[in-house]
N, C-alpha and C positions, 0 to 999 in steps of 0.2 A: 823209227816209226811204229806206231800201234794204234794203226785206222783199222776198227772190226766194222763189218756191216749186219746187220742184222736181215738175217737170210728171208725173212718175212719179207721184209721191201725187195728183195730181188725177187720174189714169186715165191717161194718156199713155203711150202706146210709149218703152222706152227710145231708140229711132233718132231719136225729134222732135230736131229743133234747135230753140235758144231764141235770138233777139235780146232783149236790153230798150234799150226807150231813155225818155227825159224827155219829158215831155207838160207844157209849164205851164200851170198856171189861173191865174185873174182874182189880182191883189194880190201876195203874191210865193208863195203856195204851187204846190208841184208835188208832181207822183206818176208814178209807173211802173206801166207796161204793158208787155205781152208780145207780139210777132209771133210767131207759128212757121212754121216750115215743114217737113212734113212727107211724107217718101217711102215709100211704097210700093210699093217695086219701082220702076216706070218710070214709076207714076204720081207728080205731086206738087201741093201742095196750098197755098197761102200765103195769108196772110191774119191777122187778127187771131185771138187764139183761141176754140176752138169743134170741135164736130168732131159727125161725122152721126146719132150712136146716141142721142140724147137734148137737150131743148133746154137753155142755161144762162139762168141767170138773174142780174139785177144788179141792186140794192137798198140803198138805203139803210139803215141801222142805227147802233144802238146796243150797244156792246159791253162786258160787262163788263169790269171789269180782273182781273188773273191770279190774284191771293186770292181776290175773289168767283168768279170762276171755279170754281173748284177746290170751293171752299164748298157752289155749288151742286151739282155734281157729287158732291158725298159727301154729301147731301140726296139726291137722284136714285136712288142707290145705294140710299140706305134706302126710299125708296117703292115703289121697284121692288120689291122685296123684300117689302114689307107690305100692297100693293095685287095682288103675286103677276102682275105684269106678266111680260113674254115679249121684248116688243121690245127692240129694241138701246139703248141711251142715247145720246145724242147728248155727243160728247164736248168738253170747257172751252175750245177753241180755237173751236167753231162755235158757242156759249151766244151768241145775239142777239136784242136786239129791232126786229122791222122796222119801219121808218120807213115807208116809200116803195116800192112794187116797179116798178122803172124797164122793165123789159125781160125777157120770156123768150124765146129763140130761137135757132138752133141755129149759134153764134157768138157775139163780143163784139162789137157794132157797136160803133164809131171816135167816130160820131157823135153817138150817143146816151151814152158815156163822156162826151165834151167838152163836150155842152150841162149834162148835170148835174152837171160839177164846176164850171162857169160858175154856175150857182145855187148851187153848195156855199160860195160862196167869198163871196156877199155876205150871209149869214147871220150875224147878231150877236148871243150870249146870252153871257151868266154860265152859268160851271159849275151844275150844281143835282143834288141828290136825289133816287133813283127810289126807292121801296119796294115789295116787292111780298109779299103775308102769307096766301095762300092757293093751294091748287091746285085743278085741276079738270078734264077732257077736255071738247076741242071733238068736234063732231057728225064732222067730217071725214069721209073717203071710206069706204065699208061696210067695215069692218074694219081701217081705219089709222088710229086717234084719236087725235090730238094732245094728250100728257098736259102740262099747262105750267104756270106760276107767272103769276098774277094779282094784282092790286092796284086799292086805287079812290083814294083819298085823295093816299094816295105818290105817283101819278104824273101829278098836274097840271099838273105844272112840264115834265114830256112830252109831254101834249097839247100845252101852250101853246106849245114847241118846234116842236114837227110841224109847228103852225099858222103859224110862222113861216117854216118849210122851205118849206113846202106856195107861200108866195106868193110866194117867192123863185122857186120852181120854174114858177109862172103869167108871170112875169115873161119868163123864159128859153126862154117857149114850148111848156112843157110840164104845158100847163093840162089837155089831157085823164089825166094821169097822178094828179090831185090829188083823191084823193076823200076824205069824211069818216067814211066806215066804219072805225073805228080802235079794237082793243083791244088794248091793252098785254099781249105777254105777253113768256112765255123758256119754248119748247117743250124739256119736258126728253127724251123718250120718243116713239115711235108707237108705239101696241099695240090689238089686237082689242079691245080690254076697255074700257068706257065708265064712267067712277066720276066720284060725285057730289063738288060743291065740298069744300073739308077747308082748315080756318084750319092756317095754321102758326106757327111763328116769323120776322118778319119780315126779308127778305133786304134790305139795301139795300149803295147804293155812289151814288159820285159820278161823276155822265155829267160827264166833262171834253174830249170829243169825241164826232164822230162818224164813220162810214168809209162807203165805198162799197164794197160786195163784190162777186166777180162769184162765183158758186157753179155749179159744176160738178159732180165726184165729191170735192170738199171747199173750204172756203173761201178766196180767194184778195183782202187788203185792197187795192185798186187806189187808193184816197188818203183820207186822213183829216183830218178839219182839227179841230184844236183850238177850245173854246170861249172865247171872252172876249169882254169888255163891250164 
């Protein structure tokens, strides 16, 4: 893999400098990650990245692929419209479902990257099926509801994933990060407006991996590893 992001679309000053270099994990996969260093005048600042105005966060996921993507995205389009929502949509490159949330903090820690792609990496399933055939809003923060896509049946084969990540990750040390509170969704929207459940037509695709994201002011994949038996 050699997905750069151009630190600009994450928020970044055009003056950052960007190094990447190779990080490898456990077997023979590897990923890339980003140092920057950046000046401010006379100040300067090095380190993994991250920066002071807001914390990042890093996480485990599931991502659609680029047809589903887009699918749900012109779904989105029409609910927003019919539920007469306001908020922004969240756009096909950010469409995920969260696994795991490893880390919020105001930077990319080295070391909590390295311990969970050490558990990403002794992880063993067959590709499988997610569905997902209804929407709904969570309760979320007073006035920013999370409008998303839900599933019950479709996504067993996800829990029983999770459960497999989850003990991977107790393995590698990172047992307090593992909890069982886990619903499935792919948050299309925030918006002030809270609307009840609504069956749809069923979305599905095939989870043929997963990524490690680190999310800033937009999504950056720091390594993915394919599923197989």
């Amino acid at each position: 893999m050699d997905e750069r992001h151009n630190l600009e679309d994450l928020g970044w000053p055009s003056r950052a400098r960007t190094e990447w270099y190779r990080v490898p994990s456990l077997q023979t996969q590897s990923f890339m990650i980003c140092s920057v260093q950046i000046s401010f005048g006379t100040h300067v600042m090095s380190g993994i990245v991250g920066h002071d105005f807001m914390p990042d966060r890093l996480f485990f996921a599931t991502v659609p692929d680029s047809d589903t993507a887009a699918r749900i995205y012109r779904l989105a389009e029409v609910l927003k419209s019919a539920r007469k929502f306001n908020g922004e949509l969240i756009t096909p490159d950010r469409l995920h479902v969260t696994l795991f949330l490893l880390d919020r903090w105001r930077g990319l820690r080295e070391h909590m990257v390295r311990t969970a792609c050490e558990a990403a990496a002794e992880v063993r399933m067959k590709p499988f099926e997610v569905s997902f055939d209804r929407t709904s809003s969570f309760r979320g923060k007073p006035g920013n509801h999370p409008f998303v896509l839900l599933g019950d049946n479709g996504l067993s084969r996800l829990r029983s994933f999770r459960q497999t990540l989850g003990a991977a990750m107790m393995r590698s040390g990172l047992r307090q990060l593992v909890n069982t509170d886990f619903t499935p969704h792919v948050t299309l929207l925030y918006d002030i407006r809270n609307v009840e459940e609504q069956p749809i037509e069923p979305i599905f695709w095939t989870v043929s991996e997963f990524v490690l994201i680190h999310s800033m002011r937009g999504h950056a994949h720091l390594a993915r590893w394919p599923l197989q038996g």
